[in-house]
C-alpha positions as CSV (number, residue, x, y, z in Angstrom):
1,X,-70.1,23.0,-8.7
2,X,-67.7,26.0,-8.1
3,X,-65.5,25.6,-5.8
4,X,-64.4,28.4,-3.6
5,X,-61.1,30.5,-3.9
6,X,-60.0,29.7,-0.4
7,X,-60.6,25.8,-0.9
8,X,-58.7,25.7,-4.4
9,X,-55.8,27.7,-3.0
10,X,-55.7,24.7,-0.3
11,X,-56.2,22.0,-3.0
12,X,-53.3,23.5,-5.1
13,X,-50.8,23.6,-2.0
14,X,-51.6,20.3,-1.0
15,X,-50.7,19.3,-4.8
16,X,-47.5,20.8,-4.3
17,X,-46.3,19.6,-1.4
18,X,-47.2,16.3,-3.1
19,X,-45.2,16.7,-6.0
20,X,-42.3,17.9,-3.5
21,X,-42.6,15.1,-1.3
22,X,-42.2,12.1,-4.1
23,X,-39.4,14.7,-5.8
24,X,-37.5,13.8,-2.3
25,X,-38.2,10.1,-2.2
26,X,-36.7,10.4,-5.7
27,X,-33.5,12.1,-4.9
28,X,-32.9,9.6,-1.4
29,X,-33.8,6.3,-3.1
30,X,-30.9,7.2,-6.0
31,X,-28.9,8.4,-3.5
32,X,-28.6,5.3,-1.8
33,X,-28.4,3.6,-5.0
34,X,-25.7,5.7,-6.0
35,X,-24.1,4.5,-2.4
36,X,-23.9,0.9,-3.2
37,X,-25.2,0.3,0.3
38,X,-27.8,-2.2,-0.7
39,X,-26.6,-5.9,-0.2
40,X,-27.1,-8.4,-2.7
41,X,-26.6,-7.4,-6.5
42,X,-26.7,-3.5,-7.2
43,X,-26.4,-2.0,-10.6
44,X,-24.3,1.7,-10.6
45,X,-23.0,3.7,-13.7
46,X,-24.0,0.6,-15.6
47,X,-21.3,-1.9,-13.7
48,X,-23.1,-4.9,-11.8
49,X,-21.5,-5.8,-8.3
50,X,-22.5,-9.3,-6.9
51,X,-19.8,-8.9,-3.6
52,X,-18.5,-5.8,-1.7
53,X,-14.9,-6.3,-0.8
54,X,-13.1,-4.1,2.1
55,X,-9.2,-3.3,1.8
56,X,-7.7,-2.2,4.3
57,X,-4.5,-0.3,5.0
58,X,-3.8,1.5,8.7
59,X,-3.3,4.2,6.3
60,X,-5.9,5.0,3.8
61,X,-4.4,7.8,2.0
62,X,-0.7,6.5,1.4
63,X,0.6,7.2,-1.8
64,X,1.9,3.7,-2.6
65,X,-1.3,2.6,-1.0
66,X,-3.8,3.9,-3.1
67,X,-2.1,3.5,-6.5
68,X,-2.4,-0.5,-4.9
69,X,-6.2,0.3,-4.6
70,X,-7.2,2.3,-7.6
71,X,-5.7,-1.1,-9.8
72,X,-7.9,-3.7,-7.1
73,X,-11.2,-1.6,-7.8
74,X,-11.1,-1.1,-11.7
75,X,-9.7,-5.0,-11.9
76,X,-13.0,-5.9,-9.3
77,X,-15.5,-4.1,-11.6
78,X,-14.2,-7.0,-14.1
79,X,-15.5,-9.3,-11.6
80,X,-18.6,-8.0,-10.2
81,X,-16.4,-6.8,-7.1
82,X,-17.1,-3.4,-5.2
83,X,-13.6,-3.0,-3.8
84,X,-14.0,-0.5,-0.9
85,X,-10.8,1.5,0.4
86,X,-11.9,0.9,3.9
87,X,-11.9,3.7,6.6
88,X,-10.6,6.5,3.9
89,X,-14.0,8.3,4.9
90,X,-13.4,8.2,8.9
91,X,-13.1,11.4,10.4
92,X,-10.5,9.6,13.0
93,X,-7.3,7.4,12.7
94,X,-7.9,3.7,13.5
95,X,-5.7,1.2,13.4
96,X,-5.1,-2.0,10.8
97,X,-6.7,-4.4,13.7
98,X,-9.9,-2.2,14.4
99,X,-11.1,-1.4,10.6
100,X,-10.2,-5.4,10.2
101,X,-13.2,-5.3,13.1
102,X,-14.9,-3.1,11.8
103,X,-15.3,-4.5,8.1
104,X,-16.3,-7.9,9.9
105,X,-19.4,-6.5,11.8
106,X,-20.3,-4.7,8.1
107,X,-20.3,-8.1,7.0
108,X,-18.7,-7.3,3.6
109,X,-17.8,-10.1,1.4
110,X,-14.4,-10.4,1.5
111,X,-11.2,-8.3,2.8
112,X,-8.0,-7.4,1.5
113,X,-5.5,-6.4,4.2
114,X,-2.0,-5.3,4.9
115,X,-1.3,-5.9,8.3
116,X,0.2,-3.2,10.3
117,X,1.7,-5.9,13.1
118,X,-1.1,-5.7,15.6
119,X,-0.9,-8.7,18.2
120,X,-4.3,-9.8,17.6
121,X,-4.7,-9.4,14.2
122,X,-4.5,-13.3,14.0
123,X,-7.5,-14.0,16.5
124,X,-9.3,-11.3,14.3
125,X,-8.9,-12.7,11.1
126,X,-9.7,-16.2,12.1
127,X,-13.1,-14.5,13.8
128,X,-13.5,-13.3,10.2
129,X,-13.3,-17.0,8.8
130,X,-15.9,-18.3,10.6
131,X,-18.3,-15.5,9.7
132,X,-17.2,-16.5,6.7
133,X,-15.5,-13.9,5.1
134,X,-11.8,-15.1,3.4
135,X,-9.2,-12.7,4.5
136,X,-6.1,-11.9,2.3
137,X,-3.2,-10.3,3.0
138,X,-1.4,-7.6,1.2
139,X,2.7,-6.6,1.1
140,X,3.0,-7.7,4.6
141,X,1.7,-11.0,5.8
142,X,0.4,-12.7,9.3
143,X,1.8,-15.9,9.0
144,X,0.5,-18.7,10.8
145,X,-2.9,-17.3,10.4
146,X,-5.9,-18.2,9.1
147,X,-5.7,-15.4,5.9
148,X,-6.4,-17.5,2.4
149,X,-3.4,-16.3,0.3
150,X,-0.9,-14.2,0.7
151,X,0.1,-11.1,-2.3
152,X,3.3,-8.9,-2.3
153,X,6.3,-9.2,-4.7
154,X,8.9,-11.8,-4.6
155,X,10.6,-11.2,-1.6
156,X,13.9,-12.9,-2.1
157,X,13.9,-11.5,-5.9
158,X,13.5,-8.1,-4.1
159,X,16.9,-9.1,-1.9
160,X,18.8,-10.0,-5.4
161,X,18.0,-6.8,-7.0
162,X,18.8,-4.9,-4.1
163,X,21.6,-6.8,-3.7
164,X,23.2,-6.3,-7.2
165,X,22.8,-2.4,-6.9
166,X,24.8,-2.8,-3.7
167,X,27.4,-4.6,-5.1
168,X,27.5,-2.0,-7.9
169,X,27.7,1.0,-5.2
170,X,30.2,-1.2,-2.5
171,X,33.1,-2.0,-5.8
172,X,32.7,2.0,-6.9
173,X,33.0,3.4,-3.3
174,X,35.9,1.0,-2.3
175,X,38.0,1.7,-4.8
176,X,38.1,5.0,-4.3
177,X,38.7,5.2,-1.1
178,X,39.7,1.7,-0.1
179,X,38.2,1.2,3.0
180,X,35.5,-0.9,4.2
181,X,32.1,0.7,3.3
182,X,29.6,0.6,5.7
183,X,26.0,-0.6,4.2
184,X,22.5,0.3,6.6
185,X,19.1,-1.3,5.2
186,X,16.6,0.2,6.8
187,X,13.7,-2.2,8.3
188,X,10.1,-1.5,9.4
189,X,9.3,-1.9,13.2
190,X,6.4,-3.6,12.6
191,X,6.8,-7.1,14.1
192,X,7.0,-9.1,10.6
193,X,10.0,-6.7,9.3
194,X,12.0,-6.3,12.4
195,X,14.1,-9.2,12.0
196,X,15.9,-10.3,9.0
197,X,13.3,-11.3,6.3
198,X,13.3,-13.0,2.9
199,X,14.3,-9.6,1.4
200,X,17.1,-9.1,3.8
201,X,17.6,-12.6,3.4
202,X,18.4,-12.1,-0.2
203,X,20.2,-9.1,0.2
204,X,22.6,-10.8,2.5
205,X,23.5,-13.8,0.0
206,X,23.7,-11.5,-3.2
207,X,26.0,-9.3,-1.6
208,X,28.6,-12.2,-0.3
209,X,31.2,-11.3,-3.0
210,X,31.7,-8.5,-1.6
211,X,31.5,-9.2,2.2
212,X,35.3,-8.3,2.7
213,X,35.2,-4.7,1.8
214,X,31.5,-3.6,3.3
215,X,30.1,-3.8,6.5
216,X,26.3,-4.2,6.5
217,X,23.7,-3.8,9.0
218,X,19.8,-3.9,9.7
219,X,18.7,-0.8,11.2
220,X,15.1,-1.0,13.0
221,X,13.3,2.0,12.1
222,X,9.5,3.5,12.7
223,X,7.9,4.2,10.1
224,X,4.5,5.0,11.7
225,X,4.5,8.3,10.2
226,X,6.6,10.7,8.0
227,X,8.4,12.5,11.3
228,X,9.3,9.2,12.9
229,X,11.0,8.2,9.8
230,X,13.0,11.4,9.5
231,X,13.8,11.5,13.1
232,X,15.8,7.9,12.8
233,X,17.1,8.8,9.3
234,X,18.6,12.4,10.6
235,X,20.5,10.3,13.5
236,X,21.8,8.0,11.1
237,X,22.5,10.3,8.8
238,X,24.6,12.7,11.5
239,X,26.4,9.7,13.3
240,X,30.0,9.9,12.7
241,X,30.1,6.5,11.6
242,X,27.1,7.6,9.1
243,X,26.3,5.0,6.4
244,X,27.7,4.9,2.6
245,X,25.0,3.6,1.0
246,X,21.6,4.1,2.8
247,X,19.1,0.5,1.6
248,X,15.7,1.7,1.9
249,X,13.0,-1.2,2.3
250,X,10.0,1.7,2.0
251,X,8.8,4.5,0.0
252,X,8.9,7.0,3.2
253,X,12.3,5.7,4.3
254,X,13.3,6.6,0.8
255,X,12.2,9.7,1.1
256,X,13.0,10.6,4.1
257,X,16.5,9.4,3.2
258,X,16.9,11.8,0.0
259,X,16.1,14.9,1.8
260,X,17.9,14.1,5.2
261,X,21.2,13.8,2.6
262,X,20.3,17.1,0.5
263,X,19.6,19.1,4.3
264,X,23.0,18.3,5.7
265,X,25.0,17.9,2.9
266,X,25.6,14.5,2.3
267,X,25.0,14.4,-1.4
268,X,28.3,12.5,-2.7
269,X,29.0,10.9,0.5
270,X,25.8,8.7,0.9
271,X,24.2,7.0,-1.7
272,X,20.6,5.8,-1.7
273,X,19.1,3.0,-2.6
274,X,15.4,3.5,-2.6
275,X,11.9,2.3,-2.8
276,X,8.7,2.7,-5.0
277,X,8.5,5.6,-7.5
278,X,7.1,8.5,-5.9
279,X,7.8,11.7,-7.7
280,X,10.4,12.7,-4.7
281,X,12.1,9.5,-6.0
282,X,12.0,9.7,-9.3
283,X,13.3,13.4,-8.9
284,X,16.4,12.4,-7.0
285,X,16.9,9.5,-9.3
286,X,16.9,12.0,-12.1
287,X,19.4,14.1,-10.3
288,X,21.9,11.1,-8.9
289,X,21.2,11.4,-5.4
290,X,19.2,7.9,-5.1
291,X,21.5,5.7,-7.0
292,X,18.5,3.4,-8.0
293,X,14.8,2.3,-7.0
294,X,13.1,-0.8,-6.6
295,X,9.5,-0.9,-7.4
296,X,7.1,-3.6,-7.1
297,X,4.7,-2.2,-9.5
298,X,1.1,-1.1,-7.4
299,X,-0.8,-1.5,-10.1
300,X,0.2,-5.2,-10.8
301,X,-0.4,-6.0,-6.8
302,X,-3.8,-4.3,-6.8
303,X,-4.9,-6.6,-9.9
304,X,-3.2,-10.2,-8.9
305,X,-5.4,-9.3,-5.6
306,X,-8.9,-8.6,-7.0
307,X,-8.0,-11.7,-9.1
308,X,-7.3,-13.7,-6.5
309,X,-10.2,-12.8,-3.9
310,X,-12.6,-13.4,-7.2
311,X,-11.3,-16.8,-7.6
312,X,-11.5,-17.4,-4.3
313,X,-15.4,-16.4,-3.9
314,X,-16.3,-18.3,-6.9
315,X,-14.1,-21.5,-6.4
316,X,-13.1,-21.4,-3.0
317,X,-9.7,-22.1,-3.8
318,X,-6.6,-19.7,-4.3
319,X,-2.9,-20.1,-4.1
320,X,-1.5,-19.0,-0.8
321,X,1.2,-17.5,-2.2
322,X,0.6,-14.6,-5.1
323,X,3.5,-12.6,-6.5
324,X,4.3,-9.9,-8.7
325,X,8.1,-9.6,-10.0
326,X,9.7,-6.8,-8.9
327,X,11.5,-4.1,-11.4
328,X,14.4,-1.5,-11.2
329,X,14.2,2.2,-11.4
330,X,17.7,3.8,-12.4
331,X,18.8,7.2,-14.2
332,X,18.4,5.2,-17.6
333,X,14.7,4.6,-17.5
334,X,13.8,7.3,-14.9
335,X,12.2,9.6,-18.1
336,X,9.5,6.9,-19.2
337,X,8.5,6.6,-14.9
338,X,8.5,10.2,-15.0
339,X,6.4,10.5,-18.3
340,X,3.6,8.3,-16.5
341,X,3.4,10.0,-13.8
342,X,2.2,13.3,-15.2
């Protein structure tokens, strides 16, 4: 039987449209794949993930941040763990407490978080316990909380290190010119930094040798965001009791701090002890305007975490307590930081 031009032409189109239509059921069912947004255990780019883990940090795209988080997700492919950098993909700014929210009603496995402070960031994190998923917190901790463990570096260890580059600075500047030398460490607003801490703590006792010829002080400073950190570091810096030797507790502060004493010509006058190894750092480390840095290494804290959250899912048991020693960045090692960095 022949069948007519018109009917074929109808028959072929329909055939088409077929093979386009199961060509795009294709394409959305691996692109969903691809996603990891099916629960349960998912198989991408030949890595298996049995839990999806959220971290969280009130700023996604921090430098110090995501060094933290690149280290947590290659450790957690180790351990069948998708390890999410939680809210980077929002269009808007939300704070620590609301993506904490927000990863509870996902119902993810698990959550990594460094707290930014919030007052109910307690209440939320024991919600997320009895949904059942274990909350840890990351370089800054909500004590008293219902969080399973605890990772940042040794805090008091921090204080000695900081303490002996102090010393080092406070002996230099007094005896040449033999006066008392007045010593500001900078410390983050947020309510878990703004009183003396462990680091401070240790800081404080290092530096006792030399309590009779410095004069040190905590200065409360916002570091929200890059501007707010200049802003308090300019005032300090154009005081006319200004600070010899400017302690930075942070990687912006540090930051801050080296260009606020390059713009108004403090280089000689102020040193700077600093925080992390940004590029800014290592760049006035290399040219003896931040005496030394402090670095608790990011990728060492993004491991012990993913460690610890999988022992935690498959024992449910950690320590509540996890740290990573803290190291020294000075003009005699600054070459090998700078090597690994490009």
């Amino acid at each position: 039987m022949k069948v007519p031009k018109k009917e074929k032409n109808w028959i072929i189109l329909l055939l088409c449209l077929c093979i386009l239509f199961l060509a795009a059921l294709t394409g959305i069912s691996g692109f969903l794949e691809h996603r990891l947004e099916i629960r349960g255990t998912t198989k991408t780019n030949e890595t298996t993930y049995q839990k999806h883990i959220a971290m969280i940090n009130e700023d996604p795209t921090e430098e110090f941040w995501l060094s933290i988080y690149e280290s947590a997700r290659e450790e957690g492919k180790e351990h069948g763990l998708y390890i999410e950098n939680f809210g980077e993909r929002l269009v808007e700014d939300y704070t620590a407490e609301e993506l904490l929210e927000m990863a509870v009603a996902a119902k993810v496995d698990g959550i990594i978080l460094n707290a930014d402070g919030g007052d109910t960031l307690q209440d939320k994190i024991k919600k997320a316990a009895k949904a059942g998923i274990p909350v840890m917190t990351i370089l800054s901790d909500v004590a008293d909380s219902d969080r399973i463990s605890f990772v940042s570096g040794s805090d008091f260890a921090t204080g000695e290190l900081y303490g002996n580059e102090i010393i080092d600075e406070v002996e230099k500047k007094w005896l040449k010119e033999g006066r008392m030398i007045r010593v500001s460490v900078l410390v983050d607003s947020n309510s878990d930094r703004a009183t003396p801490n462990l680091i401070y703590s240790g800081i404080h006792e290092t530096t006792a040798s030399v309590s009779d010829r410095m004069e040190l002080s905590a200065t409360v400073i916002d570091n929200s965001g890059k501007f707010e950190s200049e802003e308090t570091v300019r005032n300090l810096i154009l005081n006319a009791d200004a600070p010899d030797i400017l302690v930075c507790l942070g990687a912006v502060d540090t930051i801050s701090a080296y260009q606020s004493v390059v713009d108004y010509n403090r280089v000689g006058q102020t040193s700077i002890i600093g925080y992390y190894s940004s590029e800014d750092t290592l760049e006035g480390i290399q040219k003896r305007i931040i005496k030394s840095s402090v670095l608790i290494n990011a990728q060492e804290l993004g491991q012990t975490a993913a460690q610890g959250m999988s022992e935690y899912l498959e024992k449910d048991y950690v320590n509540e307590y996890l740290t990573v020693t803290p190291t020294l960045i000075t003009e005699d090692n600054v070459k090998d930081y700078m090597e690994k960095e490009e």
